[in-house]
C-alpha positions in Angstrom: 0.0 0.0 0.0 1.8 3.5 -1.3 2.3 6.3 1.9 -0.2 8.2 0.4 -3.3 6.1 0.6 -2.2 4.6 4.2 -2.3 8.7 5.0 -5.8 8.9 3.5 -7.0 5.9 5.5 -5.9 7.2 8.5 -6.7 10.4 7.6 -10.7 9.0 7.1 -10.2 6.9 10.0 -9.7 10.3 12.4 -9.0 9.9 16.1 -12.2 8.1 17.4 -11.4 6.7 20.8 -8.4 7.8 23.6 -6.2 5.0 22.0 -6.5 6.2 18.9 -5.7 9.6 20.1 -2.6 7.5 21.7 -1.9 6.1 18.0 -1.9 9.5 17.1 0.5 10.8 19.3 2.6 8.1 18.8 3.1 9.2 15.1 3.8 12.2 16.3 6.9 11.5 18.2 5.1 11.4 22.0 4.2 15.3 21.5 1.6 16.4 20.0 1.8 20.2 18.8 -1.3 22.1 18.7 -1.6 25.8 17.0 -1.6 29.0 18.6 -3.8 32.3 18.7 -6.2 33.0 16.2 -7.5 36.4 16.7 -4.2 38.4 16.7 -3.2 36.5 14.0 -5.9 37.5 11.7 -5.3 41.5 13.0 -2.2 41.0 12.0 -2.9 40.0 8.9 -5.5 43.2 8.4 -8.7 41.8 9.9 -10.5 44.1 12.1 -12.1 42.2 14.7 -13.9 44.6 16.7 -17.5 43.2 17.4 -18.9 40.3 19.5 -18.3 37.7 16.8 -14.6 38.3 17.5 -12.6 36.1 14.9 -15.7 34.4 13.9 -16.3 37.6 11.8 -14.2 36.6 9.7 -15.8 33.6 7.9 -17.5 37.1 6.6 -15.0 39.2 5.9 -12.1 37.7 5.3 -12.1 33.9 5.3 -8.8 33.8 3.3 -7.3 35.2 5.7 -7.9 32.3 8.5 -6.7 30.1 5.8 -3.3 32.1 6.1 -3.7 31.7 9.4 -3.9 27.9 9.8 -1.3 27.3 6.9 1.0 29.4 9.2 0.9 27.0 11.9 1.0 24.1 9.8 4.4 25.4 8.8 5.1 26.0 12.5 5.2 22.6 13.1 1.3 22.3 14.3 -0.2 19.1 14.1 -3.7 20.1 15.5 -5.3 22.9 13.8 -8.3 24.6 15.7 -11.5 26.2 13.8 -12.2 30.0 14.0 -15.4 28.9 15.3 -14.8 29.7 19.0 -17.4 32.7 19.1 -19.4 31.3 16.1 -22.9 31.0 17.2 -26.3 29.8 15.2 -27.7 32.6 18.0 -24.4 35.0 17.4 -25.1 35.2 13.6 -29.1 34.9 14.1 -28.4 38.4 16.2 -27.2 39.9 13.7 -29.9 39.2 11.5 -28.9 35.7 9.3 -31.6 32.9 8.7 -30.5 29.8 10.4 -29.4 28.4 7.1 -26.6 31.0 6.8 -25.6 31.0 10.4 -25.1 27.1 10.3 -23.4 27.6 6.7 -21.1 29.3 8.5 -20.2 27.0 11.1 -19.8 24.4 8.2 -17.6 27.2 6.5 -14.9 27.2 9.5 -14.6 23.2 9.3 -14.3 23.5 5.5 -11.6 26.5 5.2 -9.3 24.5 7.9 -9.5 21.2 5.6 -8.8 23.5 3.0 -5.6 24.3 4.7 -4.9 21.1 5.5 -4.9 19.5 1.4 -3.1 23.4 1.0 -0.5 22.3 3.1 0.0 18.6 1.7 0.4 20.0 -1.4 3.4 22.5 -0.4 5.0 19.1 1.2 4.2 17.2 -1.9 6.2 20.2 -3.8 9.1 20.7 -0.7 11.6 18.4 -0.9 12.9 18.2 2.4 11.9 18.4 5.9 12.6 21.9 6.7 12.6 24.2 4.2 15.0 26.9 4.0 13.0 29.8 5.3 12.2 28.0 8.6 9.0 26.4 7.6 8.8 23.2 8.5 7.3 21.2 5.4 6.6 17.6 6.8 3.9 14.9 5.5 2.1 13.9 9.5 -0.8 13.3 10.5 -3.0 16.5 10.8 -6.0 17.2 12.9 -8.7 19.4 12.5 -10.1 20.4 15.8 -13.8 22.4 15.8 -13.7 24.8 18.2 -17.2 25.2 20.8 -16.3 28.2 22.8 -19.1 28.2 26.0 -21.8 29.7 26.5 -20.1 33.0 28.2 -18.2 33.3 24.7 -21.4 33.6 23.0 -22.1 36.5 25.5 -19.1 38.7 24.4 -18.6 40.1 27.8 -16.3 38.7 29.8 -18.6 36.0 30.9 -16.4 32.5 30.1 -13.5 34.2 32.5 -15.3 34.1 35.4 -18.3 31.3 35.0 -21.1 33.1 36.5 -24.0 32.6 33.9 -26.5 33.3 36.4 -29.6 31.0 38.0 -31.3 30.9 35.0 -28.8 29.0 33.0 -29.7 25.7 33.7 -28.2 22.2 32.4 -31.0 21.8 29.7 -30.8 25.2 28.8 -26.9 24.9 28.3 -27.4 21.7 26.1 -30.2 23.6 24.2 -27.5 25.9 23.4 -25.2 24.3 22.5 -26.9 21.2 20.3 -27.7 22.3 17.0 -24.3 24.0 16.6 -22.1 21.0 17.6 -24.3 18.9 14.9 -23.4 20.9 12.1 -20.1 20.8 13.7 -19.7 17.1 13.5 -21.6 17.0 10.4 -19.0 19.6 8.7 -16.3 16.8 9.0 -13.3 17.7 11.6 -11.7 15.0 13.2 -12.6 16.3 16.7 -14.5 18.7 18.5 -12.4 21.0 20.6 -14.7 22.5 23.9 -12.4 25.4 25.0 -12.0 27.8 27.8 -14.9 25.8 29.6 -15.4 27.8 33.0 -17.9 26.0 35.4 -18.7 22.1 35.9 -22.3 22.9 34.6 -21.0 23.4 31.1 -18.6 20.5 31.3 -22.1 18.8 32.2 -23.6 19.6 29.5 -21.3 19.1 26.9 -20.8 15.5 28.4 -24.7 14.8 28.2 -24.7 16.3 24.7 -22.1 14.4 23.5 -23.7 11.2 24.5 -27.6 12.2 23.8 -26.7 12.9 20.4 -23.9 10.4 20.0 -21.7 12.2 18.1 -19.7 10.1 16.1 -16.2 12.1 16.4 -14.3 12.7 19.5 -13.7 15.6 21.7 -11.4 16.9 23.9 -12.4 19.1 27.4 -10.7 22.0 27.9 -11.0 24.4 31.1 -9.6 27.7 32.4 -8.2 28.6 36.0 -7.3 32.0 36.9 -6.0 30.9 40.3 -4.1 27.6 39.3 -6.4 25.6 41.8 -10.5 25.7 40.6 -11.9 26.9 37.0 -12.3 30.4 36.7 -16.1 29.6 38.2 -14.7 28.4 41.8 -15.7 24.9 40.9 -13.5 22.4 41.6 -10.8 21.4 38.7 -10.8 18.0 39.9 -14.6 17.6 39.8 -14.2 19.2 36.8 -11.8 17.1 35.4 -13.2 13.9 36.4 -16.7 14.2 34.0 -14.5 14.7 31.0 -12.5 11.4 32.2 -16.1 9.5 32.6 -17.2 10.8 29.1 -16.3 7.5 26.9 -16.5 10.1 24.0 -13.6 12.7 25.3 -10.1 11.4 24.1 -8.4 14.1 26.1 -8.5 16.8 28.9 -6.9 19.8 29.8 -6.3 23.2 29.9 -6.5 26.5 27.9 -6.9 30.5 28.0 -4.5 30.1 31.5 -1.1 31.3 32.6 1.8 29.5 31.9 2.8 29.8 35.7 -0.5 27.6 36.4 -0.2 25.0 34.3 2.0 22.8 36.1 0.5 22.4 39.1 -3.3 22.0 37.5 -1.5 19.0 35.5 -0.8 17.3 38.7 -4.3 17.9 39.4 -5.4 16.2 36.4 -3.4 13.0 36.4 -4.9 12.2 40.0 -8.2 11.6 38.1 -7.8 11.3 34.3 -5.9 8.4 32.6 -6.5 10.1 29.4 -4.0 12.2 27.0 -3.2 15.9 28.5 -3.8 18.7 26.4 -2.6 21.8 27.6 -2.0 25.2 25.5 -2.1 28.3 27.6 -2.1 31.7 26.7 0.7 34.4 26.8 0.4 35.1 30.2 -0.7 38.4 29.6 -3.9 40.0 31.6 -7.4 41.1 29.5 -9.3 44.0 30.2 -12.8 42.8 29.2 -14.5 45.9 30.6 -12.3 47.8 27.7 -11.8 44.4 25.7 -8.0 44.6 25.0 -5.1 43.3 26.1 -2.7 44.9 28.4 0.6 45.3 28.0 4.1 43.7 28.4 2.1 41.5 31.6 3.1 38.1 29.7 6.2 36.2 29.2 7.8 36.0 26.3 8.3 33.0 23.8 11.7 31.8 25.3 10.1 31.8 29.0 6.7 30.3 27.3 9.0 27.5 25.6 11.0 27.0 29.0 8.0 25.5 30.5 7.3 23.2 27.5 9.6 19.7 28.3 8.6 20.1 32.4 4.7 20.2 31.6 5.5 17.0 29.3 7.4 15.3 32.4 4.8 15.7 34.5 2.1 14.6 31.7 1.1 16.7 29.1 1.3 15.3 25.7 -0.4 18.1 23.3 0.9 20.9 23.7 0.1 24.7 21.9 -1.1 28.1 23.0 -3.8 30.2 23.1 -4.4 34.2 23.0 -1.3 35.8 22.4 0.7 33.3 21.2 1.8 33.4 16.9 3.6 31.0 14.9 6.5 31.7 16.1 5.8 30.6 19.9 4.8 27.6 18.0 7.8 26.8 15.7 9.8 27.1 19.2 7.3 24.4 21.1 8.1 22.2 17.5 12.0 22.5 17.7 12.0 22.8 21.6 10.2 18.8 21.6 12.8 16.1 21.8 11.9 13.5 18.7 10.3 16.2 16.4 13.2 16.8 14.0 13.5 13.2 13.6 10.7 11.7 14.7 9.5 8.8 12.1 7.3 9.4 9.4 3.7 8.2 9.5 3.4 4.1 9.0 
């Protein structure tokens, strides 16, 4: 059987269960990488993200220009590629007055422009002769996932809401899952090999997601992620153990872990995790720096840089992690350093 067609096999097969997830990683050399921020990105590319859609804008603006984006990472070494779905919402777009049919065409559209730069990127390797090119991309025929990312509930809100957990008495469990339903179906249906749950701040949501996953039985897996602003509980108060413990019970979540947090937590919440999950740790915090959301920007020269981010890399590994990116803040470059700081990258095998 020729490399190519064991690729598309594997490729079709996706990552269904936590030991395929383990095959997975295994291809990769131990280490998974997964990409970095979106949002920045695109601004620095020229998009103009100012609204409550937030990067999701541009699968109406400028959906070119998250092609780019994921093509960037993929030649930083990213083996996990994340959808600029985050804050795309069939009630987000709805707001701003599209039918249903458009809003969920939209969705599909952020599934369909990642696998677009997915077959993009094959095709540079297919063209590249060597590992690493000469300009410092890295052009290398692996595995590739495309993650679709379900930002919570509070994302939908645009204020602030998924960094502190507080949705209030009259979010219930069935009203999250109502919420959430249709749009992770035409997730699933648009064909990613996973569904990322990011920046997840209460156990409620976690909950939810959980039920969803099974009530609907979603036929692709997902990964949990949470947030801690304290390194001990989600940013709710909950606890990260409880917490972590419903995505190890979901039979449907291949991994768990943590996003949208400071580097300086991360090590101790792993430790947290490995007393309850046995499945792969995914971790891929953000810069480090602080968010204003009452004047929604970032401030200032309050995160670390790329070395100190890449410093942490091989201890979070030691102590369990095994996909490792970043999240707000973080560019292709901090990437391409998490690639070439992983022992086994440069010469990890190709694909059997």
């Amino acid at each position: 059987m020729s490399h190519s067609h064991r690729e598309q096999i594997s490729r079709r097969r996706g990552v269904k269960t936590a030991s395929s997830m383990r095959d997975f990683l295994r291809q990769a050399g131990g280490v998974a990488v997964v990409d970095g921020g979106l949002a920045t990105e695109l601004e620095r590319h020229g998009a103009d993200l100012n609204d409550p859609l937030w990067s999701a804008k541009c699968l109406l603006t400028s959906s070119h220009l998250i092609r780019t984006v994921h093509l960037d990472y993929l030649e930083a070494g990213a083996d996990i590629i994340i959808t600029a779905s985050y804050q795309a919402t069939i009630q987000g777009f709805e707001a701003k007055g599209f039918s249903t049919e458009e809003s969920e065409s939209l969705l599909r559209k952020s599934v369909e422009i990642a696998r677009e730069a997915r077959d993009m990127y094959y095709e540079r390797c297919t063209e590249g002769s060597c590992n690493d090119s000469g300009d410092g991309r890295i052009l290398k025929r692996r595995p590739i996932i495309v993650a679709a990312s379900v930002g919570s509930y509070g994302a939908y809100l645009a204020d602030g809401s998924e960094y502190s957990g507080d949705y209030g008495e009259a979010m219930t469990l069935g009203a999250l899952k109502e919420f959430h339903r249709r749009r992770v179906q035409v997730l699933t249906e648009a064909g990613p090999d996973l569904l990322a749950f990011e920046t997840i701040p209460n156990k409620l949501e976690a909950q939810a997601y959980a039920e969803l996953l099974e009530e609907e039985n979603i036929s692709i897996p997902a990964w949990f992620c949470f947030n801690s602003k304290d390194g001990i509980n989600v940013v709710s108060g909950d606890s990260f153990l409880e917490c972590a413990s419903i995505a190890e019970s979901c039979k449907k979540v291949v991994a768990v872990g943590i996003n949208c947090t400071p580097p300086r937590f991360i090590h101790g919440l792993i430790t947290t995790i490995t007393k309850v999950a046995t499945k792969p740790i995914v971790i891929y915090p953000n810069s480090g720096e602080s968010y204003d959301a009452d004047r929604k920007e970032w401030v200032q020269n309050t995160g670390v840089s790329d070395e100190d981010f890449v410093s942490y890399v091989n201890k979070w590994c030691e102590v369990g992690a095994s996909l490792v990116g970043g999240c707000c803040r973080t560019t292709p470059n901090t990437i391409r350093a998490i690639y070439k700081t992983l022992p086994n990258r440069s010469t990890s095998p190709p694909e059997q």
